[in-house]
C-alpha positions as CSV (number, residue, x, y, z in Angstrom):
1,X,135.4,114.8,102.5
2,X,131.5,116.2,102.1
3,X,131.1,113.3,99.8
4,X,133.0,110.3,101.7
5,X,130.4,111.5,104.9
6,X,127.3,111.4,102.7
7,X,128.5,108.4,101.5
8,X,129.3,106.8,104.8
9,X,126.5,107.8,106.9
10,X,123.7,106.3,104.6
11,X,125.5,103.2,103.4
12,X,126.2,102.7,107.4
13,X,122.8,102.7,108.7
14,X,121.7,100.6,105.5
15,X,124.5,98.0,106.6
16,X,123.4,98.1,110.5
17,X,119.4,97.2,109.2
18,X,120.3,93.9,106.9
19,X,123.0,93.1,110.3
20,X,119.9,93.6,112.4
21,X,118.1,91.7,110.0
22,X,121.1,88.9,109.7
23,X,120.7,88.9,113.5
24,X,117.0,88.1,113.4
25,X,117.5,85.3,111.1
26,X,121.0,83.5,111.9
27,X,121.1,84.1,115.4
28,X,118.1,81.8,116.9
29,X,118.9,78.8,115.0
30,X,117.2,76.9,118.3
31,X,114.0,78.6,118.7
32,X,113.8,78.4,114.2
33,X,114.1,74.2,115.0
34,X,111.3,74.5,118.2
35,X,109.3,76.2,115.3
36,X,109.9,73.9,112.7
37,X,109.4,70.7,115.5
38,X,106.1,72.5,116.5
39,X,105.0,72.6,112.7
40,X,105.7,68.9,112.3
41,X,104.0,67.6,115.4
42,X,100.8,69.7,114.1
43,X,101.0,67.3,110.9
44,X,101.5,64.8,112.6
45,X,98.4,65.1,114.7
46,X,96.6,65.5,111.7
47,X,92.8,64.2,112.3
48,X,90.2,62.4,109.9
49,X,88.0,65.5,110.1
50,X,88.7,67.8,107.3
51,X,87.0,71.1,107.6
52,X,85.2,72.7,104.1
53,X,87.4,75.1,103.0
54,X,86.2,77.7,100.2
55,X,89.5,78.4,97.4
56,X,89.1,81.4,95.5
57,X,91.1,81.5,92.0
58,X,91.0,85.1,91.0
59,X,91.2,85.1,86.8
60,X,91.8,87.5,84.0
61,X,92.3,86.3,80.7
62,X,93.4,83.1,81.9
63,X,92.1,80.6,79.4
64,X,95.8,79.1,78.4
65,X,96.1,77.8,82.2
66,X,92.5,77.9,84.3
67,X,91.6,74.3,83.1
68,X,95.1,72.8,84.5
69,X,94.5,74.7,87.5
70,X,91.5,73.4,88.1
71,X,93.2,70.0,87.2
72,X,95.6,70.7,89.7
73,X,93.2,71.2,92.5
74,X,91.2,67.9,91.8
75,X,94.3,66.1,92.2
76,X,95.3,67.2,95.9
77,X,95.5,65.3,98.9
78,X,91.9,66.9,100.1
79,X,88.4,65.7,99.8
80,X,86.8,66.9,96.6
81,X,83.1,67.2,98.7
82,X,85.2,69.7,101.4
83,X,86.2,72.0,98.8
84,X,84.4,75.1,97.4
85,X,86.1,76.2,94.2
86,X,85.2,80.1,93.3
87,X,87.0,81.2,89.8
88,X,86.4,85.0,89.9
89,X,86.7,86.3,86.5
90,X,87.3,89.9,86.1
91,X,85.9,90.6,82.6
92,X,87.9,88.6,80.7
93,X,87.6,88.9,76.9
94,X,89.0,85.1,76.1
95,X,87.1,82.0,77.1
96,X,88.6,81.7,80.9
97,X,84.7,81.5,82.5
98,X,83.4,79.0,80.5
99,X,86.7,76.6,80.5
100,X,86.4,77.2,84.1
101,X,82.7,76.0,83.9
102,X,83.7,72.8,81.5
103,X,86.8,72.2,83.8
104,X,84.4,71.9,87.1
105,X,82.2,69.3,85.1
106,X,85.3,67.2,83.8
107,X,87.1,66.9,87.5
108,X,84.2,66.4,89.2
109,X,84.5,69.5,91.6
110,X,82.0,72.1,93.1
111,X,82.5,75.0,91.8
112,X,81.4,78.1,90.3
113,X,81.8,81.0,88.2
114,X,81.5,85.0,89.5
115,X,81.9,87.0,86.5
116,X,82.5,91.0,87.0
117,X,80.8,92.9,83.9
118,X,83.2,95.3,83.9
119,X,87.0,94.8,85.3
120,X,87.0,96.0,89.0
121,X,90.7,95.1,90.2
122,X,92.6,92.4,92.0
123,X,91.5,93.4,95.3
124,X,87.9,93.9,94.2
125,X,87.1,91.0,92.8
126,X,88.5,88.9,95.7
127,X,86.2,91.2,98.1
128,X,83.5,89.9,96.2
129,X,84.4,86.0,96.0
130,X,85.5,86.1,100.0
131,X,81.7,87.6,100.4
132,X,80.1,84.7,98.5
133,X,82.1,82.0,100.3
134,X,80.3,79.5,102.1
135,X,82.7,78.7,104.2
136,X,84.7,80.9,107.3
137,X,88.3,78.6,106.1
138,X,89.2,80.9,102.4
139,X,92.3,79.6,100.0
140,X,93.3,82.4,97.8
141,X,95.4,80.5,95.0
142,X,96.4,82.1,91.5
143,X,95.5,80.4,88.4
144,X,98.6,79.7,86.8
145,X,100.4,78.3,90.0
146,X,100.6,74.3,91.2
147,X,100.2,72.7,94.4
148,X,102.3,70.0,95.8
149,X,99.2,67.2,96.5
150,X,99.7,68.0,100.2
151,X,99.8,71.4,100.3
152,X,96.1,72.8,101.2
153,X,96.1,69.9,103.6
154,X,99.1,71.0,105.5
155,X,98.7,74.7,105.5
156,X,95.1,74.2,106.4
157,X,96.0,71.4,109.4
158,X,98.2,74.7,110.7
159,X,95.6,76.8,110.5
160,X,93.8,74.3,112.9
161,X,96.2,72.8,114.7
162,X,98.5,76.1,116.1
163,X,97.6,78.1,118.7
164,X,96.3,82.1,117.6
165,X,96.9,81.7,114.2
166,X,94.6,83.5,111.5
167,X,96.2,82.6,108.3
168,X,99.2,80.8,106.7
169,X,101.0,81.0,103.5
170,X,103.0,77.9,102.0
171,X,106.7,77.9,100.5
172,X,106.9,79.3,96.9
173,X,109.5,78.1,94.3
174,X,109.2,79.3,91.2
175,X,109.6,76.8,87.8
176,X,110.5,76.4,84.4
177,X,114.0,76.3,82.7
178,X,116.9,76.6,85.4
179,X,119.6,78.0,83.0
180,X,117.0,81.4,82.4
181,X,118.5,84.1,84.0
182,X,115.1,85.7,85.5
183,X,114.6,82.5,87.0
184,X,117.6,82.0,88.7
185,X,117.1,85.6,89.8
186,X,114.2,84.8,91.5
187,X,115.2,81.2,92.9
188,X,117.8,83.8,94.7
189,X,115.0,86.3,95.8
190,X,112.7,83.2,97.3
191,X,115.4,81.1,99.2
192,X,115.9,85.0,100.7
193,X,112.2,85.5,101.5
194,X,111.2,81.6,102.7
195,X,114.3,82.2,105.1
196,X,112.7,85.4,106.6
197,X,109.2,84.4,106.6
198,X,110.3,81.2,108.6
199,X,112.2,83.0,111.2
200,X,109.3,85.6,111.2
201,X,106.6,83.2,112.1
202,X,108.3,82.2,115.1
203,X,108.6,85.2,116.4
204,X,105.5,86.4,115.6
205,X,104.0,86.1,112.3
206,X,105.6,86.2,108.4
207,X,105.0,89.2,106.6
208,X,104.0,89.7,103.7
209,X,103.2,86.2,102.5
210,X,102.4,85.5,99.4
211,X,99.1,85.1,97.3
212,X,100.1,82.4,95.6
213,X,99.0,80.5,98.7
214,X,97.2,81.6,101.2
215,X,94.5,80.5,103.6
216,X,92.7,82.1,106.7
217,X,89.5,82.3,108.6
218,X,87.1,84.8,107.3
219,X,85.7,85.6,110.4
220,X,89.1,87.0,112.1
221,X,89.2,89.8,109.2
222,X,89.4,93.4,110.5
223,X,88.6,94.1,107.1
224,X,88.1,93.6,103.6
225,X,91.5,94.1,101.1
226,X,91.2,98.1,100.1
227,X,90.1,98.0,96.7
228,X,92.2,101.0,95.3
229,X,96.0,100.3,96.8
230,X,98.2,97.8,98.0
231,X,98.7,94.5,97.7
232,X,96.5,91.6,98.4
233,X,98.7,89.0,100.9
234,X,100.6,92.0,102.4
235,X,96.7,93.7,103.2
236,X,95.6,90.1,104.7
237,X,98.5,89.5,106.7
238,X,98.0,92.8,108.5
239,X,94.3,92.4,109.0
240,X,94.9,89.0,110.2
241,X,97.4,90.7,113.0
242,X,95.4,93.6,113.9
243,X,92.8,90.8,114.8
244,X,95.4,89.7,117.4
245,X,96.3,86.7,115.3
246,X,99.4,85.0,113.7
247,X,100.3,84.8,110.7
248,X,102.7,81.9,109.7
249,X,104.7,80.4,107.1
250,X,104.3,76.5,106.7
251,X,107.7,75.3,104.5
252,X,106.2,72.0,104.3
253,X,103.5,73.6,101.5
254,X,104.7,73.6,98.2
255,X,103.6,75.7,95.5
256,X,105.5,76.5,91.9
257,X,104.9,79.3,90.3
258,X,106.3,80.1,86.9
259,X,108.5,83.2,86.5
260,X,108.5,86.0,83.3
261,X,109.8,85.0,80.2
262,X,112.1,87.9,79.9
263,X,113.9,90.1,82.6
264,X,111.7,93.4,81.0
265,X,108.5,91.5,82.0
266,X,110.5,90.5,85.7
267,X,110.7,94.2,86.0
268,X,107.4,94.8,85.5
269,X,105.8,92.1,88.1
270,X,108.7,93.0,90.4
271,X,108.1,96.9,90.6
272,X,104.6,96.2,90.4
273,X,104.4,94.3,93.5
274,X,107.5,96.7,95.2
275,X,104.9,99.3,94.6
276,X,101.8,97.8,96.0
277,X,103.7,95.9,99.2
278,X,105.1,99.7,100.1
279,X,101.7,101.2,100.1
280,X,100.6,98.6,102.6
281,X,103.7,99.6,104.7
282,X,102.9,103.2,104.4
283,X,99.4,102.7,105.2
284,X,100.0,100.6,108.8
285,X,102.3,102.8,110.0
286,X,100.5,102.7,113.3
287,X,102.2,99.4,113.8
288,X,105.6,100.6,114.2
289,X,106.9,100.1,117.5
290,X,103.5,99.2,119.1
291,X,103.7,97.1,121.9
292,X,100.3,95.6,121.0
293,X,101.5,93.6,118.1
294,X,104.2,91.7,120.5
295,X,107.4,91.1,118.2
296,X,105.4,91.9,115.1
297,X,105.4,95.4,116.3
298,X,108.7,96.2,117.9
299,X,110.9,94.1,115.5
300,X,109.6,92.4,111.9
301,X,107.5,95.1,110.7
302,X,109.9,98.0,111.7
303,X,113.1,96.4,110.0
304,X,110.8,95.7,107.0
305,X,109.9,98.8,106.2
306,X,113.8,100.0,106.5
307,X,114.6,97.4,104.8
308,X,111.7,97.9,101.7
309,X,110.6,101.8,102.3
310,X,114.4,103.6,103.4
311,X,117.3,101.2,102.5
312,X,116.9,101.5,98.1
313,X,116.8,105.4,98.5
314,X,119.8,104.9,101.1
315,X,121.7,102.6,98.8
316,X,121.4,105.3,96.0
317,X,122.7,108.0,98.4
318,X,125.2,106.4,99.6
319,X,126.8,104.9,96.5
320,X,126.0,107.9,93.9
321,X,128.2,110.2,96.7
322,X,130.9,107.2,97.2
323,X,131.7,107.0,93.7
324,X,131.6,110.9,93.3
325,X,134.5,111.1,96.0
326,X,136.5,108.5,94.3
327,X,136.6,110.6,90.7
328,X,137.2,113.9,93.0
329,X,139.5,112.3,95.2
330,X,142.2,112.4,91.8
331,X,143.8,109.5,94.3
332,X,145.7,106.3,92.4
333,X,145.3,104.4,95.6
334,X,141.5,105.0,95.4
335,X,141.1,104.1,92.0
336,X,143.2,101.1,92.3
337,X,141.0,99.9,95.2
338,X,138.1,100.3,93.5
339,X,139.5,98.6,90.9
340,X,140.4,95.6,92.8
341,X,137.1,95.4,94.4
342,X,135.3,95.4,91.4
343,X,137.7,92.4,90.0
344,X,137.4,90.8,93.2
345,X,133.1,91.2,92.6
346,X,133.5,89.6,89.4
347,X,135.6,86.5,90.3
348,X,133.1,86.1,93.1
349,X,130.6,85.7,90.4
350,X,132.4,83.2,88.1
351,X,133.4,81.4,91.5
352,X,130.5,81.0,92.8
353,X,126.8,81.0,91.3
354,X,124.7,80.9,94.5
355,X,126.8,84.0,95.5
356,X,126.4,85.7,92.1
357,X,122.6,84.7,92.2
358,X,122.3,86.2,95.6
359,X,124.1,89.8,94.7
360,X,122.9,90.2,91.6
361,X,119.5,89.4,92.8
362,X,120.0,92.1,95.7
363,X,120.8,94.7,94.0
364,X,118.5,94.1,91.2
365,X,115.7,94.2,93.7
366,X,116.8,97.6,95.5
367,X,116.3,99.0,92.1
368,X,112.8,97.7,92.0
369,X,112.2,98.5,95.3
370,X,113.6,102.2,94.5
371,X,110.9,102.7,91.6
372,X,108.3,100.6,93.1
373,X,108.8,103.7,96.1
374,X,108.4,106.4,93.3
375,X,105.3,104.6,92.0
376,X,103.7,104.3,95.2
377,X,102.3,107.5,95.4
378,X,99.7,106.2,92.5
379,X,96.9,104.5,93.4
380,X,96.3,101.7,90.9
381,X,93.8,99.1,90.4
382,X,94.6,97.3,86.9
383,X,98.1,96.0,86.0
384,X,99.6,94.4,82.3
385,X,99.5,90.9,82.2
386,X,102.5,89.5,82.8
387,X,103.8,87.1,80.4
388,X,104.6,83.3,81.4
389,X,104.3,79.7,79.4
């Protein structure tokens, strides 16, 4: 009986946060539309002016994809003569600066090359880059990822257009073959996090973003993105709000990003940025349940940290103890039950593979979540290179 109750409780409170959660995101299917309606009317209202806007691609080693990202920028739906293009290379050892440099020339775009002498981080390097902008508008865009030609220009007519926001990210998909099994694992985890961040912006603001895509304004910085832990979109995002300022999702901004090659390499980026988005939790712990923040305070950020920080050590409680009173239970009924559930688990798999994609993608991601938690407690500045096509 100890067991089934350590079981129970856990695995309870873990199924009243996602409900809560559920609730958040299902349940104001009207005010989600007035949202989206607002979002469209901004576009729509779209005028010739187009402000300068400064995009900062950070870079190491990334001579295999800077010049089509630089090919990809050129192409957008956005004034070449309004854009500031800042490749921040953090001591590669390849060719990525001067590509960059050749790139600029052959599309025709202003830009330039900051190059670190020794590597100083992520977070660093973009510290730097934001400090040399020239403009208060800043894109932070990765190098490998591609823009939809209207993307800049829709995230950045938000960013102008709606009332107290600071900064907006777009809708990430990511790319490449559909039958590979880490992609389809993440197509799972996106449609999951697009949802959330949508329903989040209309109540408040979208957490954590991504920086794959975002843009703010500079001047509405509490400050810069601590150099030594967490994780670059989930540190903006907060310093945008602390500012007293939205942050939003725009689903009408596409960007692709391609996924690892090989579910080891998906565990690494994925417990990688587990462990860097929980440190930024950790460290804005003052946010919990502060009236100051509006619905930021009192609903999205407290769920998400239940739902990132407590629910994968919860999970593991809760299951390692319901499985422990199943063998000690010496119970035929019990072991036939389980039994049947697991059969009944598997069918729903071969049934249906949007279901299968969606648990399997769920549970895959407590697990990440649960070591991303142990690694936390690491400070860390430099990471492997992930590898992608």
């Amino acid at each position: 009986m100890f067991f089934l109750i350590l079981a129970l409780i856990p695995l309870s409170i873990v199924l009243s946060i996602y409900s809560l959660y559920y609730v958040l995101i299902y349940g104001a299917k009207n005010k989600v539309d007035k949202y989206l309606g607002d979002l469209q009317r901004t576009l729509e209202a779209k005028t010739a002016s187009v402000p300068n806007v400064s995009v900062i691609i950070p870079t190491y080693e990334e001579a295999k994809v800077i010049r089509r990202k630089l090919a990809n920028m050129a192409s957008l739906e956005y004034p070449l003569d309004r854009m500031e293009i800042i490749v921040v290379d953090d001591a590669s050892k390849d060719e990525t600066a001067e590509i960059a440099e050749s790139a600029f020339l052959e599309h025709g775009l202003n830009g330039r090359v900051l190059k670190n002498r020794q590597r100083i981080g992520l977070n660093a390097s973009l510290n730097v880059a934001i400090e040399a902008a020239s403009n208060d508008i800043v894109c932070l865009t990765d190098s490998d990822v591609a823009f939809e030609k209207s993307a800049l220009r829709n995230v950045i007519s938000v960013l102008e257009g709606m009332n107290k926001v600071g900064g907006v990210t777009g809708n990430i998909s990511p790319s490449f073959n559909e039958s590979n099994r880490v992609t389809q694992l993440e197509e799972g985890y996106r449609n999951f996090s697009n949802k959330s961040m949508l329903v989040e912006s209309f109540r408040h603001s979208a957490f954590p973003g991504s920086g794959v895509l975002t843009v703010f304004r500079r001047s509405v910085l509490t400050s810069l993105i601590p150099t030594d832990y967490g994780s670059t979109d989930g540190n903006l995002s907060i310093s945008i709000i602390k500012g007293g300022y939205r942050f939003v999702y725009v689903p009408y901004a596409d960007v692709y990003e391609p996924v690892p090659e090989s579910l080891s390499q998906h565990r690494l980026q994925k417990v990688r940025r587990a462990k860097r988005l929980i440190q930024v939790l950790v460290h804005n712990t003052d946010i919990l349940f502060n009236k100051k923040y509006g619905e930021f305070g009192s609903v999205i950020f407290p769920l998400k940290f239940a739902m990132f920080a407590v629910c994968p050590t919860l999970i593991v409680i809760g299951s390692a103890s319901l499985i422990v009173f199943v063998i000690l239970s010496q119970s035929i009924v019990l072991w036939a039950l389980s039994m049947m559930s697991l059969v009944s688990v598997a069918l729903s798999f071969m049934i249906s593979r949007r279901l299968a994609s969606f648990l399997s993608g769920f549970v895959l991601h407590q697990v990440y979540l649960l070591l991303g938690l142990f690694s936390s407690f690491k400070k860390g500045v430099f990471w492997k290179k992930i590898d992608r096509r």
